[in-house]
BALOBA-1460 file (C-alpha; in Angstrom, 3 decimals):
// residues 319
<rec num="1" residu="x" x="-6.914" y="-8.127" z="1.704"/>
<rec num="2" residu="x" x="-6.312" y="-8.151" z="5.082"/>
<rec num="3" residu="x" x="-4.383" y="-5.916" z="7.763"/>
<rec num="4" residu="x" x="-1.258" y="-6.796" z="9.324"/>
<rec num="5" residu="x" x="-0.346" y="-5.681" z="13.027"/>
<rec num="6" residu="x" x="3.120" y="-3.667" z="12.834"/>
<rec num="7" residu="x" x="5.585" y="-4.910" z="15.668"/>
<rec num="8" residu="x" x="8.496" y="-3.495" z="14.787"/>
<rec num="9" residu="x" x="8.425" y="0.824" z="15.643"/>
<rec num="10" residu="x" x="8.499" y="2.556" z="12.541"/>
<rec num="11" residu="x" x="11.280" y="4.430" z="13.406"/>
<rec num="12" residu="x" x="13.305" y="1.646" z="14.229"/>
<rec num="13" residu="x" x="12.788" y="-0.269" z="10.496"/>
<rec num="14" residu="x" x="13.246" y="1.149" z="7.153"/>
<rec num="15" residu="x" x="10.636" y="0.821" z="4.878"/>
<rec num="16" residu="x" x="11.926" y="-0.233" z="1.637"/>
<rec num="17" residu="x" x="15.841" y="-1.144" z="2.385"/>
<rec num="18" residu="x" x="16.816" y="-2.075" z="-0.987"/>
<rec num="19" residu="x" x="16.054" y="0.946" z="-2.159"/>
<rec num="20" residu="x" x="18.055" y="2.949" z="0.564"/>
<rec num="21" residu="x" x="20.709" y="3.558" z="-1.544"/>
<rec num="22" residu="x" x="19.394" y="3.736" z="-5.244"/>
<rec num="23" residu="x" x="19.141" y="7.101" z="-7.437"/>
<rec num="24" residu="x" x="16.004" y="9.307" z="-6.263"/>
<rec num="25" residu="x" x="13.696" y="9.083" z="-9.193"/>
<rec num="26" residu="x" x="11.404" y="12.587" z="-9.396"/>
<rec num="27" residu="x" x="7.740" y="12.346" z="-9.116"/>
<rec num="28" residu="x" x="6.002" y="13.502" z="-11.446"/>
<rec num="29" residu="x" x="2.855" y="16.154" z="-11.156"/>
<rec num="30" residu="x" x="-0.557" y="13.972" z="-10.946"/>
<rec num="31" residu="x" x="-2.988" y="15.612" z="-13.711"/>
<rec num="32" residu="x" x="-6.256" y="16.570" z="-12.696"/>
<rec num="33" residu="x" x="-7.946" y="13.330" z="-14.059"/>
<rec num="34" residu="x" x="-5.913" y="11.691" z="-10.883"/>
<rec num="35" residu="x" x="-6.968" y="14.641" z="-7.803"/>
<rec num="36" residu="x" x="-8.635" y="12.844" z="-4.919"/>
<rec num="37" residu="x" x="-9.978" y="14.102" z="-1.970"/>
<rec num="38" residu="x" x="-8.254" y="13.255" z="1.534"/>
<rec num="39" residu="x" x="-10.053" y="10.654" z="3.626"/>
<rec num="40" residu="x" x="-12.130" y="12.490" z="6.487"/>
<rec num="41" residu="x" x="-15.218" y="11.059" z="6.307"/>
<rec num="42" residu="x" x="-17.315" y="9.354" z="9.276"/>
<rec num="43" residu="x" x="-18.019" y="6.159" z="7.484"/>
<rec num="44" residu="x" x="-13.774" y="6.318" z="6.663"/>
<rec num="45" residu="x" x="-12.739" y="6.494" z="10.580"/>
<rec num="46" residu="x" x="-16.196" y="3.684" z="11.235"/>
<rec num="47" residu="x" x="-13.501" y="1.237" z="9.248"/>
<rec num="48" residu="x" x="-10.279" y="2.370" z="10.457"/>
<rec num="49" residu="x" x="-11.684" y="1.366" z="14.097"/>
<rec num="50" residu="x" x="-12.607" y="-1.862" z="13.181"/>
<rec num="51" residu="x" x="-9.955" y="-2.567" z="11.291"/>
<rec num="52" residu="x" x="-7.537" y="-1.397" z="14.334"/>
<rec num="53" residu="x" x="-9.766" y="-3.443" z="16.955"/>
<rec num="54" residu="x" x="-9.056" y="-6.245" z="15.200"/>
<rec num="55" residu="x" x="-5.735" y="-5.791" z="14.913"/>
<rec num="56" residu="x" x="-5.635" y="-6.548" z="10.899"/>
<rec num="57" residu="x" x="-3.899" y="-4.890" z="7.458"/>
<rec num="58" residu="x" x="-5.264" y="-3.466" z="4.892"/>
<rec num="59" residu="x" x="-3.412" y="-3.136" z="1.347"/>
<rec num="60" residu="x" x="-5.452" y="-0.046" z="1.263"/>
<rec num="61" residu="x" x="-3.181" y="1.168" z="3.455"/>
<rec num="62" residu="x" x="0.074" y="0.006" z="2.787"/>
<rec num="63" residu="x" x="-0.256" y="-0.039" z="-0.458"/>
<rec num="64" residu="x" x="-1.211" y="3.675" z="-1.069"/>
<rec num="65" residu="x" x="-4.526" y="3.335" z="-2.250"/>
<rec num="66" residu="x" x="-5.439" y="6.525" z="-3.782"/>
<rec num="67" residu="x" x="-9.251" y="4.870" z="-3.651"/>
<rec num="68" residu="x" x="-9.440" y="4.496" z="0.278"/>
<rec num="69" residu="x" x="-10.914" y="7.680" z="1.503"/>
<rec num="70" residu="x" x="-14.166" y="6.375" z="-0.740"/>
<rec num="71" residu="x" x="-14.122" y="2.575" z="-0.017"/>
<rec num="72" residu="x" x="-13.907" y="3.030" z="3.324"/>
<rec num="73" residu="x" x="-16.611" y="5.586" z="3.362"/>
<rec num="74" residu="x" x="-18.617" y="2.459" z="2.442"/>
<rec num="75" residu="x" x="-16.990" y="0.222" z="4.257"/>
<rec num="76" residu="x" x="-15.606" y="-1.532" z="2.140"/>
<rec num="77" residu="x" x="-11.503" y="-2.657" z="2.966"/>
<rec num="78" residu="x" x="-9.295" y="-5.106" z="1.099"/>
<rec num="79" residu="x" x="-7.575" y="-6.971" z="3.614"/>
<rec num="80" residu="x" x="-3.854" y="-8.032" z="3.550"/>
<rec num="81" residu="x" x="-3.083" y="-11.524" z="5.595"/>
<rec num="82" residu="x" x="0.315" y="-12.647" z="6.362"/>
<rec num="83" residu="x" x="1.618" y="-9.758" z="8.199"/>
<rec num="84" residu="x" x="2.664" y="-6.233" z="6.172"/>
<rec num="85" residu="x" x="6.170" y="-7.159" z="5.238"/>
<rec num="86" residu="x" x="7.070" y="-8.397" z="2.218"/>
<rec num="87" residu="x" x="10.078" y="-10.821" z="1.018"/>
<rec num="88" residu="x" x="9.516" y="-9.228" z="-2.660"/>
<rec num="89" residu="x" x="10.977" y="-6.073" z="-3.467"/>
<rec num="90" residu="x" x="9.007" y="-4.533" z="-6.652"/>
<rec num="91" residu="x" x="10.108" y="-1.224" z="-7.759"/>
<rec num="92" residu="x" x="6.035" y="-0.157" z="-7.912"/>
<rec num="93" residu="x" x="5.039" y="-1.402" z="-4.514"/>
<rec num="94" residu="x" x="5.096" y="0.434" z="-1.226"/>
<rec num="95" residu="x" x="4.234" y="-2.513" z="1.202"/>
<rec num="96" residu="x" x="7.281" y="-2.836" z="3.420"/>
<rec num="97" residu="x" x="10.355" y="-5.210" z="2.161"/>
<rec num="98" residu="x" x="12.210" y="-7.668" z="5.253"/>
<rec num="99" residu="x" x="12.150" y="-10.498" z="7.083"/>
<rec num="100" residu="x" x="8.340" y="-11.147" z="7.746"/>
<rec num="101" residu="x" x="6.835" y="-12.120" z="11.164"/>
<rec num="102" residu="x" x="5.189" y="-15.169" z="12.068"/>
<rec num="103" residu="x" x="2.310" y="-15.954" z="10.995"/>
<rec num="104" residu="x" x="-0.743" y="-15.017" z="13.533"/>
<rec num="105" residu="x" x="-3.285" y="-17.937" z="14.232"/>
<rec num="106" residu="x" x="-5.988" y="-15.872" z="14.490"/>
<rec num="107" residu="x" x="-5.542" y="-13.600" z="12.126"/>
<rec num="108" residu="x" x="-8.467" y="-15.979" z="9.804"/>
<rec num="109" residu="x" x="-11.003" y="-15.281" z="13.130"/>
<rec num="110" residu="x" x="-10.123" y="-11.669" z="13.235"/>
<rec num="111" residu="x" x="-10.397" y="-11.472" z="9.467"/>
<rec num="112" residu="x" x="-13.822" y="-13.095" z="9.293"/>
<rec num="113" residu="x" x="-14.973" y="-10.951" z="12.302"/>
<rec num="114" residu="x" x="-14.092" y="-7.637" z="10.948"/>
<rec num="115" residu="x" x="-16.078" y="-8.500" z="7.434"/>
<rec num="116" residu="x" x="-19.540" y="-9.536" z="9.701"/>
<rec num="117" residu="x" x="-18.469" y="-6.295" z="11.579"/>
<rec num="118" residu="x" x="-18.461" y="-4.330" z="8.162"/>
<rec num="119" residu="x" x="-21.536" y="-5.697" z="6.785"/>
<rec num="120" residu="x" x="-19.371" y="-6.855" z="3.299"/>
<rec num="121" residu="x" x="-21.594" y="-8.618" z="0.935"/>
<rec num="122" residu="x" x="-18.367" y="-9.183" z="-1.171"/>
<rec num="123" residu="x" x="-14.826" y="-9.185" z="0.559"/>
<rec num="124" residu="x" x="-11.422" y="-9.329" z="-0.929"/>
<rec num="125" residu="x" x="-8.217" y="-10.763" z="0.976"/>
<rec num="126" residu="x" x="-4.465" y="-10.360" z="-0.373"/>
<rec num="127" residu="x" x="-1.411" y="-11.228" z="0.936"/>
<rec num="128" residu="x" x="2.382" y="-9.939" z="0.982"/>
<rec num="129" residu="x" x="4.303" y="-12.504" z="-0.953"/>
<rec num="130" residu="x" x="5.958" y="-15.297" z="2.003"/>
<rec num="131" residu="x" x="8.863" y="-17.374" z="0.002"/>
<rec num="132" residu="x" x="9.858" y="-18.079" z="3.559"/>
<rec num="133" residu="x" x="7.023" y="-20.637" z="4.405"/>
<rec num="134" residu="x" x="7.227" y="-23.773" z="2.573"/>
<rec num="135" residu="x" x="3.565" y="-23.391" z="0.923"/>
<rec num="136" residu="x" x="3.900" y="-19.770" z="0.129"/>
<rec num="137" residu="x" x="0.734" y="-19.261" z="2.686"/>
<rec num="138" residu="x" x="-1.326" y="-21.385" z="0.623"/>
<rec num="139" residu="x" x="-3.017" y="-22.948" z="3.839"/>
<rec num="140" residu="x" x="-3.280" y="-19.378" z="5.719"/>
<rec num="141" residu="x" x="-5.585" y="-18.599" z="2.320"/>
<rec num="142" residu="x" x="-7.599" y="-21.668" z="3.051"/>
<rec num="143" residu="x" x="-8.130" y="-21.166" z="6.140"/>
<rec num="144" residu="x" x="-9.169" y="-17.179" z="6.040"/>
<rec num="145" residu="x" x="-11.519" y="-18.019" z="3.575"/>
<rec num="146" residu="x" x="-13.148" y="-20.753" z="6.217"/>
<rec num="147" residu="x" x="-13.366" y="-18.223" z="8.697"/>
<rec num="148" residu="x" x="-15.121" y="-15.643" z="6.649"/>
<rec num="149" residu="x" x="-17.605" y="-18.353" z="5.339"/>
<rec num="150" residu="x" x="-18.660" y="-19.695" z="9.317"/>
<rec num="151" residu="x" x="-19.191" y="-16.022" z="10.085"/>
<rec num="152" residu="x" x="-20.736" y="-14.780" z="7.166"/>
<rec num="153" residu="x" x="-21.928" y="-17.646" z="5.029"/>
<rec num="154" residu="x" x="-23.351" y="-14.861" z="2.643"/>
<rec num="155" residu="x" x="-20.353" y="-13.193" z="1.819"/>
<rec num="156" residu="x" x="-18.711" y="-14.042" z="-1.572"/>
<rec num="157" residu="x" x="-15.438" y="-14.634" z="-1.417"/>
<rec num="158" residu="x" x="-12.632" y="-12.857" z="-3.789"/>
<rec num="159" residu="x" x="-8.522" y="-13.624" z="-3.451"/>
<rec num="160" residu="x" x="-5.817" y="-11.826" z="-4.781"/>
<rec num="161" residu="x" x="-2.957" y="-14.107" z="-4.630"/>
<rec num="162" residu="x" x="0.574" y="-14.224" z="-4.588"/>
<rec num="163" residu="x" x="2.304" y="-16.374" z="-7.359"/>
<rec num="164" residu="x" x="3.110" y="-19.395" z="-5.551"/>
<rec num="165" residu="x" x="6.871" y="-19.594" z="-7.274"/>
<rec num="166" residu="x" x="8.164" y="-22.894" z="-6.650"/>
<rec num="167" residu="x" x="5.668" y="-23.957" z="-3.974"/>
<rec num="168" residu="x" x="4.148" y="-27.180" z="-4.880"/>
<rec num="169" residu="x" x="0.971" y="-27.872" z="-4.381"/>
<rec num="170" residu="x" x="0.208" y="-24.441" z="-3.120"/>
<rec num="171" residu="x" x="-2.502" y="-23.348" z="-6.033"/>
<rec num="172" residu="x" x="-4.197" y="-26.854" z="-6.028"/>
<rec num="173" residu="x" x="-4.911" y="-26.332" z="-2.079"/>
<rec num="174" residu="x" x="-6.131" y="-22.566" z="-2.614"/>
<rec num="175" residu="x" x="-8.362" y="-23.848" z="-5.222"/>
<rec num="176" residu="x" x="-9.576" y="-26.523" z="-3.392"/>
<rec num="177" residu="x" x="-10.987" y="-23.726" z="-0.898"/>
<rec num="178" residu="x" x="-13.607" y="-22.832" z="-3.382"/>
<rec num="179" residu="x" x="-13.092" y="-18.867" z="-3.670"/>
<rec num="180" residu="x" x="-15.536" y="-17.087" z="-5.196"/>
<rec num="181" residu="x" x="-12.572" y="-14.878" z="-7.771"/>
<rec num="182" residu="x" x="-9.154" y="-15.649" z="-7.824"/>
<rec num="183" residu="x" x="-7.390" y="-13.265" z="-8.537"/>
<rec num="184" residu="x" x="-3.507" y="-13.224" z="-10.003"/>
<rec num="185" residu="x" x="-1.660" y="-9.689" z="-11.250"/>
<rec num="186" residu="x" x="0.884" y="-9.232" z="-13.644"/>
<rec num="187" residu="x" x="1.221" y="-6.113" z="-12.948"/>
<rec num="188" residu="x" x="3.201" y="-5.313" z="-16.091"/>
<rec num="189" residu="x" x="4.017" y="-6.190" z="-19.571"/>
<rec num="190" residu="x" x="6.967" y="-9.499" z="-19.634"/>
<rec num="191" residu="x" x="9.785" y="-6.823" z="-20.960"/>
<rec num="192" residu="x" x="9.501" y="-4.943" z="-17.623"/>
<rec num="193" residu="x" x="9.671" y="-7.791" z="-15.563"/>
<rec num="194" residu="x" x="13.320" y="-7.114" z="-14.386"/>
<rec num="195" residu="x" x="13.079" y="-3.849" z="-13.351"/>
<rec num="196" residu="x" x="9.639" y="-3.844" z="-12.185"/>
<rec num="197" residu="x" x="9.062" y="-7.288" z="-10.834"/>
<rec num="198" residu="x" x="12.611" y="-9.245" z="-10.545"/>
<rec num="199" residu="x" x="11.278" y="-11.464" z="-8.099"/>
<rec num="200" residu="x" x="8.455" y="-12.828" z="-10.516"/>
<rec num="201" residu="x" x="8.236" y="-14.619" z="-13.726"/>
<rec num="202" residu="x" x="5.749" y="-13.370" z="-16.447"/>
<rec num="203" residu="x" x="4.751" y="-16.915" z="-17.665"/>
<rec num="204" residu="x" x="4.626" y="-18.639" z="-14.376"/>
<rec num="205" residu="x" x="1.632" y="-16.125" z="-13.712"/>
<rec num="206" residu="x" x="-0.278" y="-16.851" z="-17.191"/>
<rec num="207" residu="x" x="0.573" y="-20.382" z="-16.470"/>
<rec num="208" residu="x" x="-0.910" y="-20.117" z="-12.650"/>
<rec num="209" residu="x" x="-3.724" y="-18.705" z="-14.221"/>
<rec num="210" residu="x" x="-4.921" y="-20.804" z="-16.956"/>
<rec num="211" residu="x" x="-4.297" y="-23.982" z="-14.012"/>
<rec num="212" residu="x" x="-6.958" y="-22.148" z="-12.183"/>
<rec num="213" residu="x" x="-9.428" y="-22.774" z="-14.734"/>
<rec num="214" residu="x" x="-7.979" y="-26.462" z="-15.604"/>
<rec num="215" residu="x" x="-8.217" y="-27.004" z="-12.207"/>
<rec num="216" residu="x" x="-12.126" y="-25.665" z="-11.581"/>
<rec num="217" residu="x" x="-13.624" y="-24.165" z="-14.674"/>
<rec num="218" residu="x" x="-16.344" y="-22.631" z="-13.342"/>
<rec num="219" residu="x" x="-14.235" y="-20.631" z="-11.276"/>
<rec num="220" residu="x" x="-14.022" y="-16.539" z="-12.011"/>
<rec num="221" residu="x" x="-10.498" y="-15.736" z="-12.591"/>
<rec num="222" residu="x" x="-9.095" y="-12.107" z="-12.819"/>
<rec num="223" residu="x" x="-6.101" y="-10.109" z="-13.070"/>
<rec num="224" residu="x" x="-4.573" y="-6.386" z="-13.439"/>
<rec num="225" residu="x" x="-1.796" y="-4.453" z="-14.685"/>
<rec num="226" residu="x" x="-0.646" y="-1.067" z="-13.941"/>
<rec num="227" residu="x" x="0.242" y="1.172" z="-17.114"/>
<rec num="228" residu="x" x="2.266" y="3.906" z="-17.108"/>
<rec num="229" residu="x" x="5.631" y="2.255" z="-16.613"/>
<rec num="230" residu="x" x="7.462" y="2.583" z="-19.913"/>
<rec num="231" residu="x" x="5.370" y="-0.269" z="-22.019"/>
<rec num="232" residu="x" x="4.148" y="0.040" z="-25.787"/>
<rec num="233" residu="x" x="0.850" y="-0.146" z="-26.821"/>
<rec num="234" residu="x" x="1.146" y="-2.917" z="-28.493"/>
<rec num="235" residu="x" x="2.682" y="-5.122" z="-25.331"/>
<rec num="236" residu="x" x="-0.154" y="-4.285" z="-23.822"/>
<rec num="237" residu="x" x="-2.431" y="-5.976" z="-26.144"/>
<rec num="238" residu="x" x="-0.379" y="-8.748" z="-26.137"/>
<rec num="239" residu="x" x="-0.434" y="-8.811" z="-22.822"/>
<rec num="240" residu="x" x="-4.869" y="-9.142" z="-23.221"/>
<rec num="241" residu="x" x="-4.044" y="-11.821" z="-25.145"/>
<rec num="242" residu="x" x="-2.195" y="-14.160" z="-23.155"/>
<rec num="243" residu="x" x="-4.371" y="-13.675" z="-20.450"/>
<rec num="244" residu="x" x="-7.212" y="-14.619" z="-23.226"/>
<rec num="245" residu="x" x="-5.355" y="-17.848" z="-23.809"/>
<rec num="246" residu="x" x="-5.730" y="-18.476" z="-20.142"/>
<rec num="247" residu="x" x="-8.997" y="-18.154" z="-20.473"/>
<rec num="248" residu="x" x="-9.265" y="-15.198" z="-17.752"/>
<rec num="249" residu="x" x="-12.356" y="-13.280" z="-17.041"/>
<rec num="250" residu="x" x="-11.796" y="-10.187" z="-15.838"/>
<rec num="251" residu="x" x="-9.228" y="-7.936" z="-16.347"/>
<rec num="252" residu="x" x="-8.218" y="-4.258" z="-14.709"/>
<rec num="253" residu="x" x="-6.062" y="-1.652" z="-15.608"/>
<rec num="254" residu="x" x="-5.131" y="1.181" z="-13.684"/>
<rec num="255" residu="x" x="-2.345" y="3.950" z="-13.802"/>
<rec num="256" residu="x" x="0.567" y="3.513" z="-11.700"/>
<rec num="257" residu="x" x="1.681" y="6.153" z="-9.584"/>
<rec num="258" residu="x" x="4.859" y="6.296" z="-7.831"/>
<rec num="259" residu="x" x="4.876" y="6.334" z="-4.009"/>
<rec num="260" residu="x" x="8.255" y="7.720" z="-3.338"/>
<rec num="261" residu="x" x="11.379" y="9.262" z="-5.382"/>
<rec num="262" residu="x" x="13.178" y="6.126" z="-4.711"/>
<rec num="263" residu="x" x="10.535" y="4.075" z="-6.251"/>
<rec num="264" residu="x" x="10.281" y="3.581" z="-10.472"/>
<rec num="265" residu="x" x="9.319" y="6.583" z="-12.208"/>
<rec num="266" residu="x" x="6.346" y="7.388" z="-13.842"/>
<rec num="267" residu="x" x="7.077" y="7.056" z="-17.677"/>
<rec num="268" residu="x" x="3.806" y="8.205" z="-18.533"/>
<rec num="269" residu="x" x="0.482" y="9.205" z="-17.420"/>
<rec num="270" residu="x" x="-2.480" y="7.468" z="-19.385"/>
<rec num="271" residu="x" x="-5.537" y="9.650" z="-20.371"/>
<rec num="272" residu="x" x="-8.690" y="8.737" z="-19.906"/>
<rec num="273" residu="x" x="-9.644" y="8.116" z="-23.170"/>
<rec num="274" residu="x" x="-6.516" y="5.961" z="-24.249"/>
<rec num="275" residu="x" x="-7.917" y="3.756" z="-20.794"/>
<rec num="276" residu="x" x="-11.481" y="3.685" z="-22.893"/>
<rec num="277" residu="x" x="-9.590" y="2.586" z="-25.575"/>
<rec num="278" residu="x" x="-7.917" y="-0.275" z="-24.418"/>
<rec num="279" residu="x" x="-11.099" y="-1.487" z="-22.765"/>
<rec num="280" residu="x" x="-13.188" y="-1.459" z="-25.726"/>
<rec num="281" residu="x" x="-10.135" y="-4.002" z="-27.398"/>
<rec num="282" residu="x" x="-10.354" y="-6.048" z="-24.146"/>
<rec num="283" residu="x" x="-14.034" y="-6.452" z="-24.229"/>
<rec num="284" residu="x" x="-13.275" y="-7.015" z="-28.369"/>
<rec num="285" residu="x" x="-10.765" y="-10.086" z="-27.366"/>
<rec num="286" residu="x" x="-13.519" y="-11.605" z="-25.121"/>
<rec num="287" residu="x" x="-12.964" y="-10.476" z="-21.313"/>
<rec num="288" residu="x" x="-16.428" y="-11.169" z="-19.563"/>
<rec num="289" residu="x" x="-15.834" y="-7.979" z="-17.999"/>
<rec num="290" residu="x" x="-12.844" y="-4.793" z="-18.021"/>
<rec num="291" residu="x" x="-12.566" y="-2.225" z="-15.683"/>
<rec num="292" residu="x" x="-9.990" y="0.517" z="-17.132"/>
<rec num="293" residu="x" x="-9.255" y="3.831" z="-15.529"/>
<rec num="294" residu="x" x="-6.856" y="6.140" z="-13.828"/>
<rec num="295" residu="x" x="-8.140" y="5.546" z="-10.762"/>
<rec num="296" residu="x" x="-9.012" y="1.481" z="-11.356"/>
<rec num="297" residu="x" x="-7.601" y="-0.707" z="-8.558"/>
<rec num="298" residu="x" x="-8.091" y="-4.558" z="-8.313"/>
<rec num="299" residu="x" x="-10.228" y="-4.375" z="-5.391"/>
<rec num="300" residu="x" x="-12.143" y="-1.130" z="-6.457"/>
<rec num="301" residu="x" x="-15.690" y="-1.622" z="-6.297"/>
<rec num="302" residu="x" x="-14.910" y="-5.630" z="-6.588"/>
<rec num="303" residu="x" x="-18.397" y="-6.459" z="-5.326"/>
<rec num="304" residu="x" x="-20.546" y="-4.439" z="-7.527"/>
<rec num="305" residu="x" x="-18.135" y="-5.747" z="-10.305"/>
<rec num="306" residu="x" x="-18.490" y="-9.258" z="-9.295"/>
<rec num="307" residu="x" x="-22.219" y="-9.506" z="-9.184"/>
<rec num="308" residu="x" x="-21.645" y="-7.185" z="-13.088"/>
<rec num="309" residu="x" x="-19.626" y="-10.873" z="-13.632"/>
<rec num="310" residu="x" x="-21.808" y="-13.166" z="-13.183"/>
<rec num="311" residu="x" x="-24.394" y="-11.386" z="-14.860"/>
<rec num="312" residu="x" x="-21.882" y="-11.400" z="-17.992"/>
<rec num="313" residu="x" x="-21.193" y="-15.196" z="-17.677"/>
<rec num="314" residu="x" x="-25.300" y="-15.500" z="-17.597"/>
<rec num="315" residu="x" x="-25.646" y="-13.739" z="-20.671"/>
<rec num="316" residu="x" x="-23.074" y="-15.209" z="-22.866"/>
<rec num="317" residu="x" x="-24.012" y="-19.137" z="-21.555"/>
<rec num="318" residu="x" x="-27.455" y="-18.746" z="-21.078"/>
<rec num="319" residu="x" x="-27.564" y="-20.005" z="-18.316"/>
């Protein structure tokens, strides 16, 4: 995930501009199972200078992380490419909605720097969702993950990707790059999909998925959902099982929190055991490996979770 210069003054652009006008939605008091600390630490400000030097986004930070104070500590940031505006407008997210900027040609070079900078053994790059460029960003994917390989040829590799929707050719080129994960989220269960996601389709993503694996088997594949947000139990498991069909690896869940009243309300907040309980299910319906929590993000402690996958994939093969 990597960080996205802001051109435009904040006080000059609104935020989230389709929601301007819509009903404020109350948020809901966190329980304690959800308290973090605020970020203050040394090692925290060590990564918000090198992500400012070179000039990047983070999804940690537009996004809302509730994780960051702690990655960063580490130094470990998700980076967002492709600027910090988005031409989605989910009713979860708090990355900026608009008319993105152009895309910055050395964005893959500062990306690639920053991660030798940070030491990352593991890195994970997003993107805001472009349905203004004709390949979705597909190439801008390709040639991030270049960059980061020519500077630090020992890094794995992880994407979290947009869904490509009507951009041929896009996945087969990302793919062709040789990531280490891809990544894909549905976010939510299919009968949310209008109100939560009306810009995506729930079986285009399943689909994108399992043509990950058509495309190169032995690639990792992962994706997350956010719970909380008005779906049954038992959509959920159906949910595990799609992605099964798919054949996907990895999956995360994590409770959504709302970042502002104008955002979708919390329906419900998921205890700690219920998120043991649908793990133990996932691991039941054959997920190499399930990380389910409050406080579970897709990029949360993705390299010690990556190196916990292939370790899985090891023991079930043999090989």
């Amino acid at each position: 995930m990597v960080t996205v210069v802001d051109t435009v003054s904040e006080a000059r652009r609104v935020r989230h501009p389709e929601k301007a006008h819509r009903p404020d939605n109350e948020v809901a008091r966190k329980p304690d199972w959800i308290r973090v600390k605020a970020p203050t630490s040394k090692g925290y400000l060590e990564t918000r200078n090198i992500v400012r030097s070179n000039q990047l986004v983070t999804v940690c930070e537009e996004a809302g992380c509730p994780n960051i104070g702690g990655c960063w500590q580490q130094k470990h940031a998700s980076f967002m490419i492709m600027g910090e505006i988005c031409t989605r407008a989910c009713a979860f997210c708090n990355v900026s909605t608009g008319r993105p900027t152009a895309l910055d040609p050395n964005e893959p070079e500062n990306v690639a720097r920053a991660v030798r900078q940070m030491g990352l053994r593991h890195v994970v790059v997003t993107s805001v969702d472009r349905d203004d460029l004709a390949d979705g960003g597909a190439q801008h994917f390709v040639d991030t993950i270049a960059a980061i390989r020519e500077a630090s040829p020992e890094t794995t590799v992880e994407i979290l990707t947009p869904d490509f929707l009507r951009k041929d050719g896009a996945l087969e080129t990302v793919v062709a790059a040789r990531p280490d994960v891809f990544n894909h989220n549905l976010e939510t269960v299919p009968s949310n999909y209008l109100t939560v996601r009306p810009g995506a389709r729930y079986f285009h993503s399943i689909r994108l998925l399992q043509q990950v694996k058509e495309l190169d088997p032995d690639m990792f594949t992962k994706s997350g959902i956010m719970v909380g947000l008005g779906e049954e139990r038992n959509e959920v498991l159906q949910l595990m099982d799609d992605l099964r069909v798919a054949d996907v690896d990895f999956l995360t869940m994590g409770q959504y929190l709302q970042p502002t009243k104008k955002h979708h309300p919390v329906k419900a907040f998921i205890t700690p055991e219920e998120f043991k309980s649908y793990e133990t299910i996932a691991y039941a319906k054959g997920f190499l490996m399930v990380s389910a929590s409050p406080l579970t993000r897709s990029s949360h402690h993705a390299g010690d979770d990556f190196a916990k996958l292939r370790a899985a994939r090891a023991a079930r093969t043999g090989a």
